[in-house]
N, C-alpha and C positions, 0 to 999 in steps of 0.2 A: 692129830694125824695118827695112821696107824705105823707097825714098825717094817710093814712089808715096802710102804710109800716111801719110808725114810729110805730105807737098803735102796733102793730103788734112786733116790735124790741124791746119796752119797755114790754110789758105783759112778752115777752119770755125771757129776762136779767131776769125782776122783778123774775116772778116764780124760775127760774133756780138757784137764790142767795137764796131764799128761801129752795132748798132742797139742796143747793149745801154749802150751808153758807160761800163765800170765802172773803166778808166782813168783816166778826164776824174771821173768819181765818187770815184775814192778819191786823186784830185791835189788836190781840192777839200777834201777830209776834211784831209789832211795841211796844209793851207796856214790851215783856218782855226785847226787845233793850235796853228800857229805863234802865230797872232793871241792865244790864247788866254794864251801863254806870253809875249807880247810885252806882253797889256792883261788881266793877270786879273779886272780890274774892270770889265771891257765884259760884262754880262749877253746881249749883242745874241750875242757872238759863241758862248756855249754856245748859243743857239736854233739858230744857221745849223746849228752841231755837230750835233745831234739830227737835224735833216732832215735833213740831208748823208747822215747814218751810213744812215736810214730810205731813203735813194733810194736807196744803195750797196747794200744790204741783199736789197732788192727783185732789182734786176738780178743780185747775183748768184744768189739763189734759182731765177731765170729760164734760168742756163745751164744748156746743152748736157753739160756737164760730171757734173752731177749723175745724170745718168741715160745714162754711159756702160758700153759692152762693158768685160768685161774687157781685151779684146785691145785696144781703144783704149785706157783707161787705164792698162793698162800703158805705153804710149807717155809717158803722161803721168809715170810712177812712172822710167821710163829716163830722160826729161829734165830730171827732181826739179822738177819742177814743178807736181808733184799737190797740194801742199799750199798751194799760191799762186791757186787755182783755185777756182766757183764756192762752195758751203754750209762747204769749209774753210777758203777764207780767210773766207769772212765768220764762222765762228765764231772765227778768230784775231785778227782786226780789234776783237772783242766781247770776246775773254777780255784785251787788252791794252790798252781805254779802262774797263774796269771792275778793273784790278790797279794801275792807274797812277790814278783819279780823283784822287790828291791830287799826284799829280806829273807832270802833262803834258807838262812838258819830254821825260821820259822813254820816254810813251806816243809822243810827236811823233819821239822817235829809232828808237825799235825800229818805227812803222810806215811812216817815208819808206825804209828799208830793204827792207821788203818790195814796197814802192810800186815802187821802184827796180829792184828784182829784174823785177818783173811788166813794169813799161813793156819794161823792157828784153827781156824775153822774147816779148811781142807786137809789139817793131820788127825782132826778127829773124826772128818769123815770114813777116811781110811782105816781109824782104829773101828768104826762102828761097824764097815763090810768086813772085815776080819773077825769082831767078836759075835756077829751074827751068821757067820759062815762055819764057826765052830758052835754054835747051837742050833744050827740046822733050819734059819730062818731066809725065807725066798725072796721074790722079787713081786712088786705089784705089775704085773705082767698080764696083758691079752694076747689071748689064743689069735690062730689065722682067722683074720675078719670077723675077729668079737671086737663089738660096740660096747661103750658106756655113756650115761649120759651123768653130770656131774652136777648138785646146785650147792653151792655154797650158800649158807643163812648165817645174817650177820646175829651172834649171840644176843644182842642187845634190838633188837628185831622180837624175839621172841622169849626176853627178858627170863630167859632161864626156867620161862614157863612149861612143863610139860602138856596143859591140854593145846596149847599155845604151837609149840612144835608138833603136837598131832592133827592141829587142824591144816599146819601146812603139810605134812605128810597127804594128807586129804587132798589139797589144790593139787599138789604134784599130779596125783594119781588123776585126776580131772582134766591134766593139761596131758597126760600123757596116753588118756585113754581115747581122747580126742584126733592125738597125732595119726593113732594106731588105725583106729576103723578108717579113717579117711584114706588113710596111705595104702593099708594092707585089704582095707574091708572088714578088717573084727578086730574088738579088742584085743590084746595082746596081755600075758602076762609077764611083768616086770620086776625080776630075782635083784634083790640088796645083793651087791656086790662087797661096797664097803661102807662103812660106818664110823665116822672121825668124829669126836665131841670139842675138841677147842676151841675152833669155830665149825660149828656144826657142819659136815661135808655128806651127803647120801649121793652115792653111784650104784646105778643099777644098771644090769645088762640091758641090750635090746639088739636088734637084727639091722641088718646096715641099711636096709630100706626105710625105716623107721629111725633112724640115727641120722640117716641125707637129710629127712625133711626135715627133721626138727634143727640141724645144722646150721642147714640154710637161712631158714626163716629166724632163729635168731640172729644168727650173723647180719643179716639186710637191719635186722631191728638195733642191734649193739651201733652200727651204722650208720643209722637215722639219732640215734638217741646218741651218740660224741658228739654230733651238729649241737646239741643242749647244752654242751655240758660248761660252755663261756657263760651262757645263762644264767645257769644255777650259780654259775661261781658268784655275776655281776648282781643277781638277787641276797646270794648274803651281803654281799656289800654292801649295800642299799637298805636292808635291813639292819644292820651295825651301824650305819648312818642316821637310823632313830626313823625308818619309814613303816605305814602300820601295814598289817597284813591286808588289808581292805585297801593300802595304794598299791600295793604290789598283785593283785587280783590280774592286772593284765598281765602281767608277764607267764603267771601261770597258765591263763585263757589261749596266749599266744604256744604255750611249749605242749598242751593237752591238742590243740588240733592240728598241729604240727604231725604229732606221734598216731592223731586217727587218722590222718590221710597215709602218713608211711604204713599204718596197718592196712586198710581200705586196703591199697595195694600190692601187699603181700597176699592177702585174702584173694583177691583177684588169681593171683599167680598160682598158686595153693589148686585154686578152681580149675585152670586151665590142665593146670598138669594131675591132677589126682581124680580120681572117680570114684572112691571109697567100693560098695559093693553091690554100682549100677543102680541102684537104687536113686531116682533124682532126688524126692522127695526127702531121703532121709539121706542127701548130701548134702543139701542147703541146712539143716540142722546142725547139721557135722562142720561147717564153714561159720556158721555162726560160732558153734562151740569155739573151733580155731579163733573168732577173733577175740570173743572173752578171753580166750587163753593167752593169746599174745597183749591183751590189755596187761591183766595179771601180771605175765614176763615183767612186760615193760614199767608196771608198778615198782615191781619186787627191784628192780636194777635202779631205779629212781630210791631207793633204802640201802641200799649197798650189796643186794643180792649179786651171785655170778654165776652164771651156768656155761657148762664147757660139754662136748660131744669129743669122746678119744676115740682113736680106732688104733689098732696092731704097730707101732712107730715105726718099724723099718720096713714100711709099704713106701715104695718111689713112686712119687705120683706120675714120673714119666713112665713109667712101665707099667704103671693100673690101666687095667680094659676096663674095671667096675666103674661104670658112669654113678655108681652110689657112692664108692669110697674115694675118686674126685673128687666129688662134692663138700665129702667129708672131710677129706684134706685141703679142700680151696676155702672150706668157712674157717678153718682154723685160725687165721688170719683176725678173722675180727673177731672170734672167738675169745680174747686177753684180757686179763684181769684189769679190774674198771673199778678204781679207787672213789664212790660218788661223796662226796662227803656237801653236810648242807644241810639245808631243811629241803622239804619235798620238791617238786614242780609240777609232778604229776599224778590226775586222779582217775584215770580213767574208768568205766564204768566195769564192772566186773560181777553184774548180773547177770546171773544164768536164763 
């Protein structure tokens, strides 16, 4: 990550605990634990318990978290703190007062630990906007209606290989030069915004016409491709069960034509709405490219790739007239970081 994305993940934790209070929420949970362990015969103090959990519950459903980019929560997955954060901790906070009901003590240890964990992770955020505001470092921030588009490359994808990660720099440019004629009618040139190496993150600018389609069209494909993901889980199992890859053939056969009908039919959509530069002849080339491209996507995501489109964050989508940054705010949604873990399921073709 860079240290602009950090400033940028801390201010947004920071404030957010600030209106959301789920600190002071789950200090409060933990301390009546205590009570409980100290007076098990105070009825008073299981009622506080029940509210307590229900307010904590509440806010954290409310975070920011819940409905992050990839590329942010990967932040979150670097600083192992994804799992201490908004609907997972509260289902951890849930699965360890409902394992523990007859031993509190117990529940009351393993959750001032994670309590512990979190305080302490939202008082260094706070020291990190403080000592990057006296060196005079900013925010990872987009201008009015600047785009980026985001792909996360799992390290181990491109085994720390340099020609390796320049050939994907290559495919990018091929999926994105492809978006650009169709949509705009010419290629487009595409400025590195940022450059993270931990797990590899490239975000480039681009214009919000060019940002809708490619939005879109992933989001339908991210879509299509969760309908798999029972699949792939039920193929390693079946695999771990001692089955060879020549019995497993169908299941792959079955999730490969799956993903070329949902392309087929993006492609179509693509068609209807885009006319690249009037040119017939040299649209149907340009729709062809689009579907190698969304092969590729849907490859890369089948490895543990993630790709995210951000636009300006405090655009209210009730009040946008831009039918582009709609868009771009309605794919975000299926936009979310996508954990694929497994061996493949999909090959799809990805000759040019």
């Amino acid at each position: 990550m860079n240290v602009e994305k950090l400033n940028s993940l801390a201010l947004s934790l920071v404030e957010e605990n600030n209106n959301l209070h789920y600190v002071k929420l789950f200090s409060d949970v933990t301390k009546t634990l205590q009570n409980i362990v100290n007076q098990p015969n105070q009825p008073q103090h299981q009622t506080n318990l029940a509210t307590q959990l229900k307010s904590l519950q509440k806010a954290l459903s409310n975070s920011l978290v819940n409905d992050f980019s990839p590329a942010w929560y990967q932040v979150l997955v670097e600083l192992e703190i994804d799992d201490i954060m908004g609907n997972k901790l509260s289902k951890k906070i849930n699965e360890i007062i409902q394992k523990n009901q007859i031993t509190p003590a117990q529940a009351h240890q393993d959750l001032v630990k994670i309590y512990q964990k979190l305080n302490t992770k939202i008082t260094g955020f706070t020291n990190i906007i403080n000592g990057l505001k006296i060196l005079d470092f900013g925010f990872d921030e987009l201008k009015d209606n600047e785009c980026e588009i985001g792909i996360l490359i799992p390290r181990k994808y491109i085994e720390n290989d340099l020609g390796k990660f320049g050939n994907e720099i290559k495919e990018l440019n091929f999926i994105l030069n492809n978006y650009s004629e169709l949509i705009i009618g010419k290629k487009e040139s595409f400025q590195i915004r940022n450059l993270s190496t931990s797990e590899p993150l490239i975000t480039v600018a681009t214009i919000t016409a060019i940002a809708a389609g490619i939005a879109k069209t992933i989001g339908w494909l991210i879509d299509n491709y969760k309908k798999l993901l029972e699949i792939k889980q039920l193929k390693q199992k079946l695999k771990e069960q001692g089955l060879s890859n020549e019995e497993l053939k169908g299941i792959d056969k079955h999730s490969n034509d799956f993903m070329e009908k949902a392309i087929d039919d993006i492609v179509n959509k693509m068609a209807k709405e885009y006319s690249g530069n009037g040119d017939n002849a040299r649209k149907n080339e340009l729709l062809n490219g689009i579907r190698i491209s969304l092969n590729k996507i849907a490859n890369r995501i089948d490895k543990g790739f993630n790709f995210e489109v951000r636009i300006q964050t405090d655009i209210d989508k009730s009040k946008a007239e831009d039918k582009e940054i709609i868009d771009i705010i309605e794919a975000s949604n299926s936009l979310q970081f996508i954990k694929s873990t497994g061996d493949s399921i999909l090959s799809l073709s990805e000759k040019k």
